[in-house]
C-alpha positions as CSV (number, residue, x, y, z in Angstrom):
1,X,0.0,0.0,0.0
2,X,1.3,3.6,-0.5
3,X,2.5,6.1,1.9
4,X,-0.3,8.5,2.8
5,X,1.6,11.4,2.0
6,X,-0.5,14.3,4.1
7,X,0.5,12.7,7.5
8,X,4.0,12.8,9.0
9,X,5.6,10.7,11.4
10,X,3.5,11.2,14.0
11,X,0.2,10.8,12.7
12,X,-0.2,14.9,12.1
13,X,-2.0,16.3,9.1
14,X,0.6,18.0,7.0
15,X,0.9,19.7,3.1
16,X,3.4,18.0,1.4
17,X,6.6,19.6,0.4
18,X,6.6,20.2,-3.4
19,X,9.5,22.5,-3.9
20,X,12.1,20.5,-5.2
21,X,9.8,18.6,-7.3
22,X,10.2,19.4,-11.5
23,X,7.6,21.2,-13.5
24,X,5.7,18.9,-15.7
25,X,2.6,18.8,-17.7
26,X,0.0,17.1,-15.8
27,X,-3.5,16.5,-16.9
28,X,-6.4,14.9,-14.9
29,X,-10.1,14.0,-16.2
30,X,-12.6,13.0,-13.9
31,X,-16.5,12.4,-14.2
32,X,-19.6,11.9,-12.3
33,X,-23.3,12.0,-13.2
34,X,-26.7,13.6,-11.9
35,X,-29.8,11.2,-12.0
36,X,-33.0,12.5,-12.1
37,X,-36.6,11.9,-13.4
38,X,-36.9,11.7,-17.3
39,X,-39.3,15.2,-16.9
40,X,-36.4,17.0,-15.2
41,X,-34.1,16.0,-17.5
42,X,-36.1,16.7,-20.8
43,X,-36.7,20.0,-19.2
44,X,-32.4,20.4,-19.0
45,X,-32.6,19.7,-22.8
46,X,-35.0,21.9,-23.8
47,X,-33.4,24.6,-21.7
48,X,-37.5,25.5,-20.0
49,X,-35.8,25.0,-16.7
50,X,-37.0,28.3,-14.6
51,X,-33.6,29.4,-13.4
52,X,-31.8,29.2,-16.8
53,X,-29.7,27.5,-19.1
54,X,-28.6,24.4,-17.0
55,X,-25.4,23.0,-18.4
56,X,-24.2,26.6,-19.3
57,X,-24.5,27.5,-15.4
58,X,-22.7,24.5,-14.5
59,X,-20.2,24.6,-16.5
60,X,-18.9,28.1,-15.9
61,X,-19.7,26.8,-11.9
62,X,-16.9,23.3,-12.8
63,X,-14.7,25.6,-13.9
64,X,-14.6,28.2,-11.3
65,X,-15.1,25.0,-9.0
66,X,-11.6,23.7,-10.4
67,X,-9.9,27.2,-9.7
68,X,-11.1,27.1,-5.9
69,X,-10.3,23.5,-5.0
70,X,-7.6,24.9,-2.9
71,X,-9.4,27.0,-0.4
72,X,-12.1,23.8,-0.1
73,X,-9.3,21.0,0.1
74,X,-7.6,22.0,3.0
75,X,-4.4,19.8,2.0
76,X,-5.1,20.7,-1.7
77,X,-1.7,23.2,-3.0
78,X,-2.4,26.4,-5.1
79,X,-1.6,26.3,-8.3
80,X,-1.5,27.8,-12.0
81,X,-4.4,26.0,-14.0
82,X,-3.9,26.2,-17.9
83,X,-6.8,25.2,-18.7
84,X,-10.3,23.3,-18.2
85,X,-12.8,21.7,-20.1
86,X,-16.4,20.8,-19.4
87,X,-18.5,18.7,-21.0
88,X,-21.9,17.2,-20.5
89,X,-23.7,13.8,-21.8
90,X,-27.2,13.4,-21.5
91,X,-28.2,9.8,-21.0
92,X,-31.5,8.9,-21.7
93,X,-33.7,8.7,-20.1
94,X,-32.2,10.1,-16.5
95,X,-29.1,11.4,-16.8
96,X,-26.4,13.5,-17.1
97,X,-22.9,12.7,-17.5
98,X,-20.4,15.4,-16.8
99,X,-17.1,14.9,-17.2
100,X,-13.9,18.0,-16.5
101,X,-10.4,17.6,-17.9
102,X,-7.8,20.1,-15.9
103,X,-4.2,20.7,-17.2
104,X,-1.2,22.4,-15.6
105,X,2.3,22.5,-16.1
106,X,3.7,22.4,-12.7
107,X,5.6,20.4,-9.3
108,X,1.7,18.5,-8.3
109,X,-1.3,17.8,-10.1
110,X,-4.5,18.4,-10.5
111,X,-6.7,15.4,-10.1
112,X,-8.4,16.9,-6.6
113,X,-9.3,19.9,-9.3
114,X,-10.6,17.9,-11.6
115,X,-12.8,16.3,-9.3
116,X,-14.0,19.4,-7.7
117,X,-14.8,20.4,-10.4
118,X,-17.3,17.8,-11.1
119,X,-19.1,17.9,-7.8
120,X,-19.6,21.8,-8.0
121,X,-21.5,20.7,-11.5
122,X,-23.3,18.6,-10.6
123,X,-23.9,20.6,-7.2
124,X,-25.6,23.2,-9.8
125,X,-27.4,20.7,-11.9
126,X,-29.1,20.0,-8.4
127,X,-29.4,23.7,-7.1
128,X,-30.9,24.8,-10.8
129,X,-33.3,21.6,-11.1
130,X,-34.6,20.9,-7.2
131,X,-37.4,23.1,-7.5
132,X,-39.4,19.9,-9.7
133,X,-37.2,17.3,-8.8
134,X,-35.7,16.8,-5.2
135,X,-35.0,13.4,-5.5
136,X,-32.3,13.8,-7.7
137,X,-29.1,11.9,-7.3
138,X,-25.4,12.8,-7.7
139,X,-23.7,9.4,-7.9
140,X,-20.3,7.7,-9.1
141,X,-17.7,10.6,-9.1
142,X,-14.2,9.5,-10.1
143,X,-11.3,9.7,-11.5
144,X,-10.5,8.4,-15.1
145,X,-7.2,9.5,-15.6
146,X,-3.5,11.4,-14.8
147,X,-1.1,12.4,-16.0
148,X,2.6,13.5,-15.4
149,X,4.5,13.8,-12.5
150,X,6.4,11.3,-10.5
151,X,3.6,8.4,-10.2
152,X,3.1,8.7,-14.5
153,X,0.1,7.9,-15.8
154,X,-3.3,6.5,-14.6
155,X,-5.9,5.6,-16.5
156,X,-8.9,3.4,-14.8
157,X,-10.0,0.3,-16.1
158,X,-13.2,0.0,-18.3
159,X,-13.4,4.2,-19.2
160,X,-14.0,4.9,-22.5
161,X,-12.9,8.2,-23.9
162,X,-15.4,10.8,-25.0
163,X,-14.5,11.7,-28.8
């Protein structure tokens, strides 16, 4: 099993030293989905939801989500993002997929951004689509891959790429 790096010797919480670390490109996609009833989500797609455009509002919110994952995370480093990308699937007939890719070219990387950024998504899918559906469910949030740094590349099992 692997060191859990954000404790020291003693058990304390600490942030890991990065300093001496080499700047790499690092890249990290991650995905999750919002389930809901087939009216609420026809109602996403035809953009009649009351409060707005839906997936617009969430995406600006995943992207400002990925640039404040530091001041949520409390072990979570700041750092320069290059760049993030949204994008949303709908699945008929109750879902939608969401899945945000975060790059940097830096000494850590930006999975914890990448999944932040997901959750405050599909935290506004929720917040924009609870007033006709509150039994909505945000489910399987994860990570699908990394890369650069140290530990390489990660890619989980059984993800397929969205081309």
């Amino acid at each position: 099993m692997a060191e859990l790096t954000h404790f020291d010797l003693r058990g304390n919480a600490r942030m890991v030293e990065v300093g001496l670390k080499k700047d790499t490109m690092r890249e990290a996609v991650a995905r999750g989905e919002v389930v809901m009833k087939p009216e609420t989500l026809a109602k996403v797609e035809r953009g009649s939801m009351t409060k707005g455009d839906v997936l617009g509002v969430a995406r600006v919110a995943a992207i400002m989500g990925a640039k404040e994952t530091p001041r949520l995370i409390p072990m979570a480093h700041p750092i320069l993002i290059t760049g993030v990308d949204v994008n949303f699937r709908i699945v008929q007939p109750n879902r939608v997929e969401i899945e945000a890719s975060v790059r940097t070219t830096g000494k850590t990387g930006v999975e914890m951004e990448a999944l932040c950024a997901v959750n405050v998504a599909a935290l506004t899918i929720y917040d924009m689509c609870k007033a006709v559906d509150k039994e909505m469910v945000i489910q399987n949030i994860r990570l699908i891959k990394k890369s650069g740094g140290k530990s390489g590349e990660f890619v989980r099992e059984g993800e397929q790429t969205w081309e």
